[in-house]
C-alpha positions as CSV (number, residue, x, y, z in Angstrom):
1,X,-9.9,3.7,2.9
2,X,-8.7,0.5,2.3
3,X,-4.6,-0.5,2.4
4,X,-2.9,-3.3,1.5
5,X,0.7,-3.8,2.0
6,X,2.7,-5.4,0.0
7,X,4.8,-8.7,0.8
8,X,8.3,-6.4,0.8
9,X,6.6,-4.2,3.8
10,X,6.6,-5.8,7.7
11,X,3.7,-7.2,8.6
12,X,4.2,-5.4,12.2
13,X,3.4,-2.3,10.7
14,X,-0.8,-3.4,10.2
15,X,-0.6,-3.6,14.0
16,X,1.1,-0.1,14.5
17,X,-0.9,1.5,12.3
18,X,-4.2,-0.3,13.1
19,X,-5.8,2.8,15.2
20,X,-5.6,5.1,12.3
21,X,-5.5,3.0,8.8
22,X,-8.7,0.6,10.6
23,X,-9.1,-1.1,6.7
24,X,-4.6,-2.0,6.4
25,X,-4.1,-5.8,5.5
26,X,-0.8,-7.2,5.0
27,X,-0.3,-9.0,1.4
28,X,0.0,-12.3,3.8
29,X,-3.1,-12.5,5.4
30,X,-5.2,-12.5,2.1
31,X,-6.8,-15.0,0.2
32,X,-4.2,-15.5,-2.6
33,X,-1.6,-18.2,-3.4
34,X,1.6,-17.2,-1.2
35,X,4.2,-15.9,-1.7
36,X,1.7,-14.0,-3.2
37,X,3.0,-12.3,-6.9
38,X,2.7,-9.0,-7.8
39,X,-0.2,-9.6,-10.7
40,X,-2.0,-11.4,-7.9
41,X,-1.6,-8.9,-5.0
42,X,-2.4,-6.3,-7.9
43,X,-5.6,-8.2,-9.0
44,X,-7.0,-8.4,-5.6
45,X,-6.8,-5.3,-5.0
46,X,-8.5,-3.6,-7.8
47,X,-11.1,-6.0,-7.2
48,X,-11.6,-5.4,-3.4
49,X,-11.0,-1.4,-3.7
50,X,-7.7,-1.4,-1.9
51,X,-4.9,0.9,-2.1
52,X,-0.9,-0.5,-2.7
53,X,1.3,0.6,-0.6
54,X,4.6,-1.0,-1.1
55,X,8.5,-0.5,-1.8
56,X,8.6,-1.9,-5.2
57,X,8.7,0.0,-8.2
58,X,7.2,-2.8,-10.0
59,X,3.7,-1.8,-8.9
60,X,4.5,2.1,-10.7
61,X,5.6,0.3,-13.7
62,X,2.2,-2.2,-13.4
63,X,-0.1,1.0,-12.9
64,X,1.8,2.6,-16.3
65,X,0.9,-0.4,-18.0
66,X,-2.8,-0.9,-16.5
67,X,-4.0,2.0,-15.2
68,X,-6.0,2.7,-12.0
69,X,-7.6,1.1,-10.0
70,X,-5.7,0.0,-8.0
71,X,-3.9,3.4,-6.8
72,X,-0.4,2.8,-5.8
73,X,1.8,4.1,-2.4
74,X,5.1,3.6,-2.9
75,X,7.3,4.2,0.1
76,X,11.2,5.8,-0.3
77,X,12.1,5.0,2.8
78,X,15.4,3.4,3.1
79,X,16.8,2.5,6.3
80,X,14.0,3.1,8.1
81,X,13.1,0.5,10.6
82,X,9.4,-1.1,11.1
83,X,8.6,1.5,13.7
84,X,10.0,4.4,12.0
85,X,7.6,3.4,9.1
86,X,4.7,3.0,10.9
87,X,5.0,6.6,12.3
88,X,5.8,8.2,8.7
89,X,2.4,6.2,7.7
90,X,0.5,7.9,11.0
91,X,2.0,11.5,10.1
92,X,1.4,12.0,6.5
93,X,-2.5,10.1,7.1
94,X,-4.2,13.1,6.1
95,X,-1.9,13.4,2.9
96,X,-2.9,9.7,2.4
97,X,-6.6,10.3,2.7
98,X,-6.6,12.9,0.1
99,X,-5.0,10.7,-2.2
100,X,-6.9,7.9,-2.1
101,X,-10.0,10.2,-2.0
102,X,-8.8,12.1,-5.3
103,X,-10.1,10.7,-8.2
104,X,-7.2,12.5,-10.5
105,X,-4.5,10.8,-8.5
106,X,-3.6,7.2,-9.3
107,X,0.3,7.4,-7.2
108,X,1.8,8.7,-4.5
109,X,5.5,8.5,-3.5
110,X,6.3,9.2,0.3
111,X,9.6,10.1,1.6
């Protein structure tokens, strides 16, 4: 399972997370032009089998358009520090693993 967080998500978080989400790569630390645009954060990762996960709606409204791949996390977490989002991410892992595992499923929305 490959993650890739989007530029609106701490970069922190790929260290916090790194025991259980191995494959999480902050939108940063890839090879596309930076500040990296949606389209191009979207592009890379249907081509290098990566799951979204992000805050933005833009990416739901994206995989309307498109379609899958990529699949899409979006995170509604407000007022939730770097930390806090880490351990949400580390609890709900098994949730996360189905999802990206279910062909059927193309979003998922965590709270």
């Amino acid at each position: 399972m490959k993650l890739l967080l989007d530029a609106n998500i701490s970069w922190r978080i790929v260290k916090l997370v790194g025991n259980d989400f191995s494959n999480c790569f902050h939108s940063k630390d890839i090879k596309i032009n930076q500040p990296a645009k949606d389209i191009e954060i979207w592009e890379f990762a249907k081509q290098n089998q990566f799951t979204i996960l992000t805050h933005d709606d833009d990416f739901e409204k994206l995989l309307l358009l498109k379609g899958a791949p990529p699949k899409v996390i979006i995170l509604k977490t407000f007022n939730k520090n770097t930390k806090e989002i880490a351990e949400l991410l580390i609890s709900k892992k098994e949730i996360i693993e189905s999802f990206v595992s279910n062909k059927e499923l193309m979003i998922l929305e965590i709270y």
